[in-house]
C-alpha positions, -999 to +999 in steps of 0.1 A: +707-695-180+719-663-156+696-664-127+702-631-104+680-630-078+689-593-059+698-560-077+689-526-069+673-497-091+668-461-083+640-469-059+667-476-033+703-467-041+710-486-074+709-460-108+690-472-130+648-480-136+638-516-131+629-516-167+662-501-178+683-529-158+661-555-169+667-545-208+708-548-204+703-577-183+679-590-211+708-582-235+736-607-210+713-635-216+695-633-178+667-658-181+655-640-142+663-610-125+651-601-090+642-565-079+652-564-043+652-524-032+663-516+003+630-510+024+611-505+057+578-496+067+590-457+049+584-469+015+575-507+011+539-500+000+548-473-028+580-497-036+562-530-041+535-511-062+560-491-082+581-525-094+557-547-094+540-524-125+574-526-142+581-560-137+544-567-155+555-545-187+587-561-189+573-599-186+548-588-212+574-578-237+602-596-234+618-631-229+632-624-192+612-628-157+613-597-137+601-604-104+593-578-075+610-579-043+627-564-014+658-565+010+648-558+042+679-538+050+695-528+086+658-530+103+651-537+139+663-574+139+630-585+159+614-573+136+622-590+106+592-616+103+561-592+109+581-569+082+588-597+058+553-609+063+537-575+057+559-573+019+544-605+010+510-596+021+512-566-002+525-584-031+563-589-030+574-621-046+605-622-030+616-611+000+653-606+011+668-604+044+702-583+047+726-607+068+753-594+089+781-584+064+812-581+073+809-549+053+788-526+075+776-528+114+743-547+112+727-551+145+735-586+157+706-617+153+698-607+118+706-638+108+695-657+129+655-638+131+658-642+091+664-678+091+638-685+113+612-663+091+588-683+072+587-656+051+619-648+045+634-666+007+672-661+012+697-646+035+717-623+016+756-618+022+755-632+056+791-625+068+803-650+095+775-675+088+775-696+122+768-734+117+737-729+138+724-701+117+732-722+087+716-754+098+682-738+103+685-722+070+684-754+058+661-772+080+633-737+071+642-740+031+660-705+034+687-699+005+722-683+014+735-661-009+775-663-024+775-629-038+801-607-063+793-573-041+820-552-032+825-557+007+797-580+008+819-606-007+848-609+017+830-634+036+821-657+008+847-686+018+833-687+055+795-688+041+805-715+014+827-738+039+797-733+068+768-738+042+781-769+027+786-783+062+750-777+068+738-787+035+722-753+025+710-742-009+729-717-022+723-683-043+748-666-067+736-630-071+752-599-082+734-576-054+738-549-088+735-513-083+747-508-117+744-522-149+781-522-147+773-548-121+751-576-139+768-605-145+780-620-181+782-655-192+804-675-168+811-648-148+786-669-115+808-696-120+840-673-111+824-659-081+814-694-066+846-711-075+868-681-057+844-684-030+859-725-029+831-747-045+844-771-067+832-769-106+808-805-095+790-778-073+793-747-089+770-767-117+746-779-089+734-743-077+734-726-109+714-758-123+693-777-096+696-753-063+686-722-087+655-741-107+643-751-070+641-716-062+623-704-085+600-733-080+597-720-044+590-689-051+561-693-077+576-684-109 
């Protein structure tokens, strides 16, 4: 069962529709797929509208769960919670926080105002994870993501060794702007194990911490 909780379609900077990923995804065996567009205030009520109408022709016709999300991405750190708030309020079902890769210059205390969001579901591609930042993830039921992204992913080991310390539940996601990008069968299990998980926990997120997710998040 591929669950892939962040991709990207041509709302943001991804190329392809939602229902277009969601049919080649559909075609990999994805059992969930997650439409997480960059967004602010610009465009989160036409976005959220927009993928949330896709989503509902693609659950009615075929055997994959598109849900509607967002990444809130390179906003005002302080302003994460009233923003993350605001997408749920107007019907996102999963809201991303972009953590401080490694891979771009993301103002500092992201993290740490997205792990302390109640509205917030994961933390994606957090960088340099601090213990602190990881241990209120965990304590505020906040998932960390291990992801396959270009960039994104040269902090994987740091966010692995850190989050296992704390005990966090973990997220394997593709963060696809491509079709190109969706994962194939056992392909999660490459990313977390060159990230250092052993194959015992590899199985545990892509089996229990993955099916408690989508419990937490409605589906």
């Amino acid at each position: 069962m591929i669950c892939d909780f962040h991709t990207h379609t041509f709302f943001s900077d991804g190329g392809s529709s939602p229902v277009e990923l969601a049919r080649y995804a559909h075609v990999l065996g994805y059992k969930y797929i997650g439409f997480t567009d960059h967004t602010s205030y610009c465009n989160i009520d036409n976005l959220i509208e927009s993928i949330t109408r896709d989503c509902n022709l693609i659950n009615q016709y075929w055997n994959i769960v598109a849900i509607p999300g967002v990444e809130l991405t390179n906003i005002p750190a302080k302003s994460i919670n009233e923003m993350a708030k605001y997408a749920r309020e107007k019907g996102a079902r999963l809201v991303v926080a972009h953590g401080e890769s490694i891979g771009e210059k993301v103002e500092p205390g992201t993290n740490w105002e997205a792990v302390n969001s109640k509205y917030v579901d994961f933390l994606a591609h957090p960088g340099l994870l601090t213990l602190e930042e990881a241990q209120t993830a965990a304590k505020n039921d906040i998932y960390i993501e291990i992801t396959s992204r270009t960039g994104h992913s040269l902090s994987n080991g740091i966010v692995a060794r850190i989050g296992k310390q704390a005990g966090v539940k973990f997220l394997i996601n593709s963060d696809s702007h491509s079709h190109l990008d969706l994962y194939w069968e056992g392909r999660q299990e490459t990313i977390a194990l060159g990230a250092g998980f052993d194959k015992k926990h590899v199985k545990h997120i892509l089996d229990i911490d993955a099916k408690s997710f989508i419990k937490k998040i409605g589906y």
